[in-house]
Steps between C-alpha positions, in 0.01 A plus 500: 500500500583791326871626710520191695825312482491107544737353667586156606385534860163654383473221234385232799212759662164492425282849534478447902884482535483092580745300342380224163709200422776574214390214319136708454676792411731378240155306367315841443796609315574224269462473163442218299795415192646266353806369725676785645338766207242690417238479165673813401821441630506127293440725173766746566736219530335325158538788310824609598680122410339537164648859446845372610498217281377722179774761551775216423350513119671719249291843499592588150432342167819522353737382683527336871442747749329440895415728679833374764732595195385839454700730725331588799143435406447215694521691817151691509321223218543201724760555734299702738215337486657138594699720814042583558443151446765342758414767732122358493575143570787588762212662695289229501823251637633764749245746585740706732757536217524750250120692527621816316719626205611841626152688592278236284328198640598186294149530308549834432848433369356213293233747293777767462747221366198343282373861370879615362565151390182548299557871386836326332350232318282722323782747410628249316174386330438890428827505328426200288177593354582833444822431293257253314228832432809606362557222242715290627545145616405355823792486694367365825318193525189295743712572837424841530111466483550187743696689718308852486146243593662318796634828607140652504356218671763548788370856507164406530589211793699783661351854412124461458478170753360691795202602274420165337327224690600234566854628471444780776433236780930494507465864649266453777487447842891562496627592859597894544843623523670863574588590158868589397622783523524608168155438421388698773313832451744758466516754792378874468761758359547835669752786387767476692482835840721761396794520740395736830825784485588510905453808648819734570603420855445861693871638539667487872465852689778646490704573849444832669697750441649706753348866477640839640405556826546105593683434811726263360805504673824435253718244611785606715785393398627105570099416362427354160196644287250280400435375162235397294598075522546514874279327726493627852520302768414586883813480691644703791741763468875392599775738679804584242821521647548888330630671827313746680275608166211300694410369101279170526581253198202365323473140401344421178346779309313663784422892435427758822201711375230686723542882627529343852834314367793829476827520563539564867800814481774483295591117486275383248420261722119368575381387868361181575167628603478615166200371245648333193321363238554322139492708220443139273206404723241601189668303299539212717071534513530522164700239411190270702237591312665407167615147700174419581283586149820238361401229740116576415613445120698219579214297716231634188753309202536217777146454515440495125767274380317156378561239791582143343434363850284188565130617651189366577176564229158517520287517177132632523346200306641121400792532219665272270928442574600401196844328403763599254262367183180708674321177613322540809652279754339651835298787671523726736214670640375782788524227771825433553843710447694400195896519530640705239859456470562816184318738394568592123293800477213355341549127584551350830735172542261274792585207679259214562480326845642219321786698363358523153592815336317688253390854379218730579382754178173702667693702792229716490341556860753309700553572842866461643552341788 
């Protein structure tokens, strides 16, 4: 079964996909104790009351002194390993209680606990023979030796168990689980891309310039000339009340240009048959194009910008949704749409039919509906 996950709903199957009675399943999983515990779970708890009960004798020869009443020792030479202990028969009581300490399983915790506890006990035997080597007096008595051999037979119960029959029966035929994720593999680490420089935007043509030899006729006088902010608009050409100088006022920012548009005689004045045309209309053109490559950028960031919108998924093969504690609660597979309701990048937030709500890991190879 090597990368299958077992869940609860594939826990009732047999091979051809028909459903067995629970009461055969749980009996191919059972194991046989005494009361609630284990063989090897009875001897953790044997050993342990016998360490607790030795560490309330004096440790030192001399004069009265436990193990409780010196400083903070107690913490890693029994203290942890009766937080191990609890943590053991709790699971047996209330098996969806407390199932980890941080990224540990609770049997993992217990041989970490047992190991340090252990590592301690013979510190402090070290320390007494050597200052004995040394000629002096034994200054810690029977409790350390006690305490360093129940200590190494918790190591052995927790540590070597999975290799020494019949201790390594505990260990099989446990159910699979989606491990946490700290005790996942780590993922693959890549330098980070250099940052791409943008390239220079290509500088605006500039606007014609008028050349000798143009026929660009000035404007007479009652016009304004044209500047470089003025947009032109299109509008028609309105009498001016400047007596008999037949002058036309321009509205807006209009210019007269074209050979066909001179003065007709000495008036200044320009006849309505006369072509005019705007001397901003390049810009105008201009002004477009720039317009348009902005609303091009605009709909490219649009498009980019992460969506936290609800969509419909479809996942290439059958998947584990796990809940806040990684435990598989359903699936989703390629034959029906799975609701996503957020997409954080690389987990999706899906909603069960039922309205259970859990989270997605492998994105890989989903289609979006």
């Amino acid at each position: 079964m090597e990368g299958k996950i077992v869940t609860d709903e594939d826990a009732g199957r047999t091979a051809d996909g028909s459903e067995t009675p629970i009461a055969e399943v749980e009996d191919s999983s059972a194991q046989y104790g005494v009361g609630p515990f284990t063989i090897r779970e009875l001897a953790i708890l044997v050993a342990w009351a016998l360490a607790f009960i030795v560490s309330f004798f004096s440790l030192s020869t001399v004069r009265f002194e436990s193990v409780w009443t010196s400083g903070i020792l107690w913490i890693l030479t029994i203290g942890v390993p009766t937080v191990a202990v609890f943590l053991l028969v709790l699971r047996r009581f209330s098996p969806q209680g407390i199932r980890r300490v941080g990224s540990l399983g609770i049997d993992q915790f217990a041989s970490v606990a047992f190991s340090v506890a252990a590592v301690l006990w013979l510190q402090l035997l070290w320390e007494t023979i050597a200052f004995v080597v040394d000629g002096g007096p034994w200054l810690r008595g029977w409790v350390v030796w006690v305490e360093l051999a129940l200590m190494f037979a918790l190591v052995v119960l927790t540590v070597f168990a999975p290799f020494i029959e019949p201790l390594s029966e505990d260990f099989r035929g446990r159910p699979e689980v989606v491990a946490h994720r700290n005790a996942r593999p780590v993922r693959k680490v890549v330098p980070r891309p250099r940052p791409v420089r943008p390239e220079p935007e290509p500088e605006p043509q500039a606007r014609p310039e008028a050349v000798e030899g143009d026929a660009v006729a000035a404007a007479p006088e009652g016009y304004r000339t044209p500047t470089d902010g003025d947009r032109v608009v299109a509008v028609p050409f309105e009498q001016s009340a400047q007596g008999d100088t037949g002058a036309h006022a321009v509205t807006g920012t209009a210019v007269a240009t074209g050979a066909t548009g001179g003065a007709s005689g000495t008036t200044g004045g320009y006849g309505t048959d006369s072509p005019v045309f705007s001397a901003a209309e390049p810009v105008a053109s201009e002004d477009s194009t720039h317009t348009r490559a902005f609303d091009q950028q605009q709909a490219h960031a649009s498009a980019a910008a992460p969506s936290n919108q609800a969509f419909w998924a479809l996942v290439p093969e059958e998947r584990d949704v796990v809940d806040e504690r990684d435990i598989p609660i359903f699936r989703i597979g390629p034959t029906a749409w799975a609701l996503v309701i957020e997409d954080r990048g690389e987990t999706f937030v899906v909603r069960h039919d039922d309205g259970r709500i859990g989270y997605l890991h492998d994105v890989s190879g989903v289609t979006r509906g």
